[in-house]
C-alpha positions as CSV (number, residue, x, y, z in Angstrom):
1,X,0.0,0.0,0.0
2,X,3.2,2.7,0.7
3,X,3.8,2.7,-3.1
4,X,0.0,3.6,-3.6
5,X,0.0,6.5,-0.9
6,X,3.7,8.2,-2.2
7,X,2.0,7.7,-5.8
8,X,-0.9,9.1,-5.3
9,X,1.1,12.3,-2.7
10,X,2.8,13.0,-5.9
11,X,0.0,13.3,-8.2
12,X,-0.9,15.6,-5.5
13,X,1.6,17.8,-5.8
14,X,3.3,16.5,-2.4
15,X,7.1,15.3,-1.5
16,X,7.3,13.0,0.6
17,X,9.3,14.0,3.9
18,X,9.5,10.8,6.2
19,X,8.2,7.5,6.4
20,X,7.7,5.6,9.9
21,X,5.8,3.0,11.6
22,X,3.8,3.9,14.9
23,X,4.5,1.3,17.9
24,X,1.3,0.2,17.3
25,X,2.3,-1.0,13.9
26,X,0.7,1.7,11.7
27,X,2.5,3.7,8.7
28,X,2.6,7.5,9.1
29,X,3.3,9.1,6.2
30,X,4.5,13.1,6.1
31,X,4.9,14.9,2.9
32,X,4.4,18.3,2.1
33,X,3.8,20.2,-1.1
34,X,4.3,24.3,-1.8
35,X,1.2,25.1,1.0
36,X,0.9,22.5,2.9
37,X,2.6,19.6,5.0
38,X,0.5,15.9,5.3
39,X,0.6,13.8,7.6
40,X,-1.5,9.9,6.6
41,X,-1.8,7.3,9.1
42,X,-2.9,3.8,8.1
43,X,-3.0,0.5,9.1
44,X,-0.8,-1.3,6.8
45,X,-2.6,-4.9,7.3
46,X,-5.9,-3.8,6.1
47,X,-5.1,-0.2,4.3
48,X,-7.5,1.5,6.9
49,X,-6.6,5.4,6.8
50,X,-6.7,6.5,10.5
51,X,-5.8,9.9,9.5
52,X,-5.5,12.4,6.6
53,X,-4.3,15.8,8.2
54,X,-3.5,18.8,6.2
55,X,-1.7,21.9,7.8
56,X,-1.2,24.7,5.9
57,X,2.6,25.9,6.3
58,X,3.2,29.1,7.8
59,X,5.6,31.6,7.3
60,X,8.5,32.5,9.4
61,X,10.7,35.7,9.1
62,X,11.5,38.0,6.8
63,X,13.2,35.5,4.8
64,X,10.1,33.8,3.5
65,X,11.3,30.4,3.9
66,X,7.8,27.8,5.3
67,X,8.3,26.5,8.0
68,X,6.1,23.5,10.0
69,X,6.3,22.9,13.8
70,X,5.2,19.7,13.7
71,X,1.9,20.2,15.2
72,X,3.6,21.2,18.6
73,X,3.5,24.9,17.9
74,X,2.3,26.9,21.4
75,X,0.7,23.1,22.8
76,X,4.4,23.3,24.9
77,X,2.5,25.4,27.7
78,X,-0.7,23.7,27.7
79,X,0.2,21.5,30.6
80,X,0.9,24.6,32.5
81,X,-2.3,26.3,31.3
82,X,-4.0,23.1,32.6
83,X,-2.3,24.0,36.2
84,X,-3.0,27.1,36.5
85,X,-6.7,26.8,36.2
86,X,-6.6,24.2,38.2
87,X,-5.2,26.7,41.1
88,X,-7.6,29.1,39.9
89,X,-10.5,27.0,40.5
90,X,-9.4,25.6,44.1
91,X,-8.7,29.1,44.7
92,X,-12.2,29.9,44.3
93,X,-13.0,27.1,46.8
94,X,-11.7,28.5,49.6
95,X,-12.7,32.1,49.0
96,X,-16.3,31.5,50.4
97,X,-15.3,33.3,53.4
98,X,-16.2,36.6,51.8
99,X,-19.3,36.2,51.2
100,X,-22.3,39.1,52.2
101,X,-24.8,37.0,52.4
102,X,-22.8,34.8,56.0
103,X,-25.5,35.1,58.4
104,X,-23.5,34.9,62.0
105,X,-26.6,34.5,63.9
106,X,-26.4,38.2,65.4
107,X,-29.8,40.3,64.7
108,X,-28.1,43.7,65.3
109,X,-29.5,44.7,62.3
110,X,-33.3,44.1,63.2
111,X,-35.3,47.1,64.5
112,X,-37.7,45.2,66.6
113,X,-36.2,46.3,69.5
């Protein structure tokens, strides 16, 4: 099935970049053409395309040159995103203590008197 993908990438306009197989057996298959970079996942013991993702390239500098990140782009700090909301939200937990509404059982504030 490889010689069918990289045939049917170039009729597409694509180069193929890299070739590799998953640890879970599958082919992964990353060209990229003048726009974009391709990245086709597929089990090679039944041909099943898992995955058919186009990226477009983005430029970089003043140079012009494209340049892909590999899909990794800003996910770096995601983890730390994920933490600080996390602190953010047990924050909020703990901050009942402000509330107007605390009723601490004193009635100075009826007239009845």
């Amino acid at each position: 099935m490889l010689p069918q993908v990289i045939s049917q990438l170039d009729e597409q306009g694509f180069e193929v970049i890299r070739v590799q197989r998953t640890w879970l057996g599958r082919v992964r298959v990353v060209s990229r053409s003048g726009e974009y970079e391709r990245e086709i996942v597929y089990v090679p013991s039944t041909g099943e395309v898992l995955r058919d993702y186009w990226r477009p390239l983005r430029r970089q500098g003043g140079d012009g040159a494209d340049r892909f990140d590999g899909g990794r782009g800003d996910d770096r700090d995601d983890r730390d995103d994920d933490r600080d909301d996390d602190n953010d939200d047990n924050d909020d937990d703990d901050d009942d203590s402000d509330d107007d509404d605390s009723d601490d059982g004193d009635d100075d504030d009826d007239d009845d008197d």
